[in-house]
TORMI-504196 format. One line per 5 residues: number of its first residue (from 1); for each residue x, z, y of N, C-alpha, C, CB. Coordinates in steps of 0.001 Angstrom, whole numbers, plus 524288, in hexadecimal, padded with zeros to 5 digits. Glycine has a CB too. Layout:
<nodes>
NUM = X,Z,Y,X,Z,Y,X,Z,Y,X,Z,Y  ...
</nodes>
This chain:
<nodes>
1 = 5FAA7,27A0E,693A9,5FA73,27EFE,690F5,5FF75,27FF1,68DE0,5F5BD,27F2B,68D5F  60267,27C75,68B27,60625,27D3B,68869,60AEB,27E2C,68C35,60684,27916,684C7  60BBF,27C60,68F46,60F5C,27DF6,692AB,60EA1,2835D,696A2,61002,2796E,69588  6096C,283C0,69609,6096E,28A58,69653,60BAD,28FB5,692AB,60464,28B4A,69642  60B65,28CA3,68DB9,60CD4,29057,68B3E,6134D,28FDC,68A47,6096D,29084,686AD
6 = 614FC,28A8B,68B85,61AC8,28C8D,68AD6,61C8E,28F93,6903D,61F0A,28734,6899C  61A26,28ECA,693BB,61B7F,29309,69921,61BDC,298CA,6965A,615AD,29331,69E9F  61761,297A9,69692,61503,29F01,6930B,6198C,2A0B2,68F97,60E52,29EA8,68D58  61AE1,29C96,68C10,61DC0,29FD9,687E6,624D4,2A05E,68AE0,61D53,29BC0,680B5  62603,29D0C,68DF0,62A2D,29D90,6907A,62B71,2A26D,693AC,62A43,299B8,6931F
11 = 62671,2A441,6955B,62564,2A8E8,6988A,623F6,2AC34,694FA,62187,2A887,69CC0  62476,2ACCD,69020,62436,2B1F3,68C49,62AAA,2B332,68B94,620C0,2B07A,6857D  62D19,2B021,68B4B,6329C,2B21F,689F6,63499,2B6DD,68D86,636AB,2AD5D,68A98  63619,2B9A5,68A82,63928,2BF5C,68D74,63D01,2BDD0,690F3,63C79,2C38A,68941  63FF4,2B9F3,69073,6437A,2B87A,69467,642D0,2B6D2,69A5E,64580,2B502,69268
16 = 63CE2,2B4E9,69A5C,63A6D,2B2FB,69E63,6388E,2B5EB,6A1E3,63745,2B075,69D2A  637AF,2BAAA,69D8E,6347A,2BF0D,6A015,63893,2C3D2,6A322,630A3,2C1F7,69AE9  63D55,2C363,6A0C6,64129,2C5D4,6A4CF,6420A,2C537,6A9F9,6451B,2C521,6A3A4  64206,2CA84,6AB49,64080,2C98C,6B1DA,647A1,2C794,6B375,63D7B,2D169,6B630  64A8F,2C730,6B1A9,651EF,2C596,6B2AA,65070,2BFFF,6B24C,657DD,2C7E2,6ACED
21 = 64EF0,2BDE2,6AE93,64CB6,2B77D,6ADC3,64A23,2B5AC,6B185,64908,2B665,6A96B  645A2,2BA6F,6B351,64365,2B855,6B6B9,645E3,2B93A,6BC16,63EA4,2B9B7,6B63F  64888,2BC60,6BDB7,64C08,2BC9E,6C1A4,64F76,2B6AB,6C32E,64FB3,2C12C,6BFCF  652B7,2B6D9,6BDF6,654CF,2B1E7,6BD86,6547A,2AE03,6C005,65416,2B071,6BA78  64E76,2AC75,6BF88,64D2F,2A841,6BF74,649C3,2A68C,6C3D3,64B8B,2A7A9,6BB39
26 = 648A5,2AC38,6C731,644E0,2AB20,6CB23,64B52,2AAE5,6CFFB,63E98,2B124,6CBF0  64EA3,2ADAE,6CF02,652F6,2ACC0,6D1C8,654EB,2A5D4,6D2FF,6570E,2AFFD,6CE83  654D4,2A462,6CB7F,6579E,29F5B,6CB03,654BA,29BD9,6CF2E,65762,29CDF,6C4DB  64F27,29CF3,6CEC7,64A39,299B6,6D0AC,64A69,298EF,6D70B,64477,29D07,6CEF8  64CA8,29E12,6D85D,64EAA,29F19,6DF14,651B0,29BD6,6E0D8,651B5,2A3F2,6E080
31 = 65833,29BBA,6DCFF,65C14,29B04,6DE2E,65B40,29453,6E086,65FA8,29CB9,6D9A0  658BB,2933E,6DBF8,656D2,28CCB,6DB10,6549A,289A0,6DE46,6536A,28C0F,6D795  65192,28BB2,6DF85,64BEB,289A4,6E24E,64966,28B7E,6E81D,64786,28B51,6DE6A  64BC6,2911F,6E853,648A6,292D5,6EB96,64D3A,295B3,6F1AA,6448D,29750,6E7A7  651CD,2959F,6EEF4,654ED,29992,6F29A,6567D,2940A,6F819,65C1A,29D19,6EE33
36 = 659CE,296FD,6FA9A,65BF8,29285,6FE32,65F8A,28EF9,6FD29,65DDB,29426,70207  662D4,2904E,6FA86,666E4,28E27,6F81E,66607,28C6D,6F1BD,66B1A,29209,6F8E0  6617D,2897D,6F0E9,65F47,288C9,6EC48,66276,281C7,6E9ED,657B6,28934,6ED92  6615C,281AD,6E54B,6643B,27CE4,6E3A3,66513,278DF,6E571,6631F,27B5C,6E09A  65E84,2770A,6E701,65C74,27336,6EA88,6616E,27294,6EF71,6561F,27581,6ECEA
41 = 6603A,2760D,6F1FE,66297,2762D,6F82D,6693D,2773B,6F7B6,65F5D,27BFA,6FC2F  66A40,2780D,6F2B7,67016,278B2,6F13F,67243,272C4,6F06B,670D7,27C83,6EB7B  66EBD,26F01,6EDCA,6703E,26ACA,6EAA6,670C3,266BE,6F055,66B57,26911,6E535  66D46,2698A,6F47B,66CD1,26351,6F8E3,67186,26704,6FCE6,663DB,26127,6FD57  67299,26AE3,6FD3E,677E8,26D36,6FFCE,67CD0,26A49,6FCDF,67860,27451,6FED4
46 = 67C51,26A29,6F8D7,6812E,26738,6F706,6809E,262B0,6F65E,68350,268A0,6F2D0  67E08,25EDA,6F667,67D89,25A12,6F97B,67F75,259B7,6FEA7,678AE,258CF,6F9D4  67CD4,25D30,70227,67E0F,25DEF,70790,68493,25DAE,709E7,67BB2,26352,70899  68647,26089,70591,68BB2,261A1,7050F,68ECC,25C86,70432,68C91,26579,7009A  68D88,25AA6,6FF05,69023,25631,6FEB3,68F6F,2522F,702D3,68F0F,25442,6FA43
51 = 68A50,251CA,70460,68B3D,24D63,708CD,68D6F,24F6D,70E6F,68588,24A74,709FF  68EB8,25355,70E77,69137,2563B,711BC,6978A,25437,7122D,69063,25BE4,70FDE  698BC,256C2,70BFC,69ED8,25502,70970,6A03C,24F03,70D11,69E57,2536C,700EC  69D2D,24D05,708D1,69D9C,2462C,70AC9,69D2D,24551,7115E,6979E,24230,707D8  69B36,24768,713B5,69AE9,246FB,71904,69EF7,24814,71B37,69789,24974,71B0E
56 = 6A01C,24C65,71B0C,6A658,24FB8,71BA7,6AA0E,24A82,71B30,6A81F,25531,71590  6AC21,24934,716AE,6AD82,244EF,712E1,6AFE6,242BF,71799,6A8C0,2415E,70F3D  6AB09,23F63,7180B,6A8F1,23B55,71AC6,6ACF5,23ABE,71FAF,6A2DC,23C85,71C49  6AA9C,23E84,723F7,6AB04,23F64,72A06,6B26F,24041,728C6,6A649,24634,72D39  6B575,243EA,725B0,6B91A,24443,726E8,6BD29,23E81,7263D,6B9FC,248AB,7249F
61 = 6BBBE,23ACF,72144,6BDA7,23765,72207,6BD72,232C2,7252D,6BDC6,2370A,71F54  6B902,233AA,7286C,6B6E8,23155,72E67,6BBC2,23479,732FE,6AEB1,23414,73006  6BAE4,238C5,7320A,6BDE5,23C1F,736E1,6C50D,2394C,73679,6BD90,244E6,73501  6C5F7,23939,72FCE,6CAC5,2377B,72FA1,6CB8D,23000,731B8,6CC56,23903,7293C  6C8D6,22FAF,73015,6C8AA,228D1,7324E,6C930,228FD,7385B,6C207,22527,730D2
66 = 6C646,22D84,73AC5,6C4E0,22C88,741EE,6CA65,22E5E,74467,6BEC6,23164,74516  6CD4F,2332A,740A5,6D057,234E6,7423A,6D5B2,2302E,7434D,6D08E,23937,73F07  6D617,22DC3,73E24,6D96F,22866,73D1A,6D891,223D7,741C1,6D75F,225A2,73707  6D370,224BC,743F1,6D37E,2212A,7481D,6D391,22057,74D93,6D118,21F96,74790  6D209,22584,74C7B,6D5F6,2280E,75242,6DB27,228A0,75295,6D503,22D7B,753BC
71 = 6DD7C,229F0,75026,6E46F,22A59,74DD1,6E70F,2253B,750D5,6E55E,22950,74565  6E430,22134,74CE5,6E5BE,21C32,74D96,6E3BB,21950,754B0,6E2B4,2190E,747F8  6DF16,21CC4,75620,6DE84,21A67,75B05,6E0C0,21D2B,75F19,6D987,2198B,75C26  6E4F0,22227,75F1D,6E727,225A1,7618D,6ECE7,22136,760B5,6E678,22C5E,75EF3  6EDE4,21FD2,75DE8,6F327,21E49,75C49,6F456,21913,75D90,6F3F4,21EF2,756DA
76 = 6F0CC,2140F,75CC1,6F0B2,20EAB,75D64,6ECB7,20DED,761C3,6EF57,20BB3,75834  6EE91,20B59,76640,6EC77,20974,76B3E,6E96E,20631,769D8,6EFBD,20772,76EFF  6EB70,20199,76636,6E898,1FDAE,765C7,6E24D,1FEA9,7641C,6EB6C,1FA9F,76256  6E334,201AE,75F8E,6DF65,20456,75C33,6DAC8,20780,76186,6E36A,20978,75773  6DDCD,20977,7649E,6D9C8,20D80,7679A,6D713,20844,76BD0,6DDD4,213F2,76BCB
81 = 6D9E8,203CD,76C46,6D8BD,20087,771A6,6D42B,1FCFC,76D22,6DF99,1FC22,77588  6D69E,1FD9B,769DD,6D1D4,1FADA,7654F,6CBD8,1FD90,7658F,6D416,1FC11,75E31  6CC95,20159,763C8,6C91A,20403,76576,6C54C,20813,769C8,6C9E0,2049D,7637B  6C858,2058C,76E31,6C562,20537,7715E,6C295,2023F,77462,6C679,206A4,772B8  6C2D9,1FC80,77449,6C219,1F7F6,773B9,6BC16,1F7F5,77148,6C694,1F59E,770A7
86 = 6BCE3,1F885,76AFC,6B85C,1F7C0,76788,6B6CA,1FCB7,769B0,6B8F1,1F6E4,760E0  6B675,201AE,7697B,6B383,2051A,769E8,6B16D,2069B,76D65,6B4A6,207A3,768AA  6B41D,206AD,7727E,6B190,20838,77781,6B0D6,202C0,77BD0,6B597,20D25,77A45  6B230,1FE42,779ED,6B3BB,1F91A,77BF4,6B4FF,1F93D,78319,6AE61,1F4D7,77A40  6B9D3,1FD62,78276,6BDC8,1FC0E,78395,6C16C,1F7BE,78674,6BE35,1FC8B,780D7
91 = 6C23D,1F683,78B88,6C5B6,1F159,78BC2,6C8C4,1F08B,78FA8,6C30E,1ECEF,78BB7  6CCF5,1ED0D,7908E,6CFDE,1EF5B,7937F,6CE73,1ECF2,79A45,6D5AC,1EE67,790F2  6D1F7,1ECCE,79EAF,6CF27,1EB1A,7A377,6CEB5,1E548,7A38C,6D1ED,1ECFF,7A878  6D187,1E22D,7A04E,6CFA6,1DC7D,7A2B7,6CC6B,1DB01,79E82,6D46F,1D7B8,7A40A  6CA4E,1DC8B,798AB,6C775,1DABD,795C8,6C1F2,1DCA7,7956B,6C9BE,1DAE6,79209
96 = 6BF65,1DA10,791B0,6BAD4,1D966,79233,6B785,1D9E6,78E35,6BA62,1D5C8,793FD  6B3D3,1DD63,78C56,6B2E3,1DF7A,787B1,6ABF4,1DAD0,7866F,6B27B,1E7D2,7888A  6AB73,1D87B,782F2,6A744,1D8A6,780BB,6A6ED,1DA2B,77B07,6A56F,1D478,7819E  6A1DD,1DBE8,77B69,69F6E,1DEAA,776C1,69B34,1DB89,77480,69D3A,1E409,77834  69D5B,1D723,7703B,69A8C,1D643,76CD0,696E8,1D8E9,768FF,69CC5,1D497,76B5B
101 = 691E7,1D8EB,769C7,68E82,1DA82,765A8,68BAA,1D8B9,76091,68BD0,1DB8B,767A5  68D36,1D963,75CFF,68B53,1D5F4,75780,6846E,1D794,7592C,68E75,1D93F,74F7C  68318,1D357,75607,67BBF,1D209,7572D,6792F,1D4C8,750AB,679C0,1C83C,757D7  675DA,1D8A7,752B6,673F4,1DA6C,74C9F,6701E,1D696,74ACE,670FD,1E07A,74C3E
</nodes>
């Protein structure tokens, strides 16, 4: 009951009772809570973003590393005969490739 009446008396004030106040506030209440672009869905977009950022980040200093290693495998034979060997195993006509497998 007592907390009825401080409702009540909160809702006697003339200020409350202005329909601009109340405009106000049924707007604020929209903006907030209810529209599409509301706080909620603003606050996890910019999350979204940042892990976006960081992703971005990420991939280009990957792209710069891949680029560096191609460079280097366009340029050094050894480097490209290296890696083709390990990567595609690779070998030449009189040798003989085994492929050791580590035991999990």
């Amino acid at each position: 009951m007592k907390y009825l009446g401080i409702i009540y008396s909160f809702i006697k004030h003339p200020w409350v009772k202005n329909r601009y106040t109340l405009t106000l506030f049924a707007f604020l209440m929209w903006m907030l809570f209810f529209d599409e672009h509301d706080t909620i869905s603003q606050t996890k977009h910019r999350g979204e973003l940042h892990q976006l950022e960081e992703d971005k980040k990420y991939y280009r200093g990957e792209i710069s590393k891949t680029k560096a290693d191609l460079d280097e495998l366009m340029t050094n034979p050894e480097k490209l005969e290296k890696f083709a060997r390990e990567k595609y195993l690779m070998k030449k006509d009189d040798e003989e490739v085994f492929v050791i497998v580590k035991g999990e």
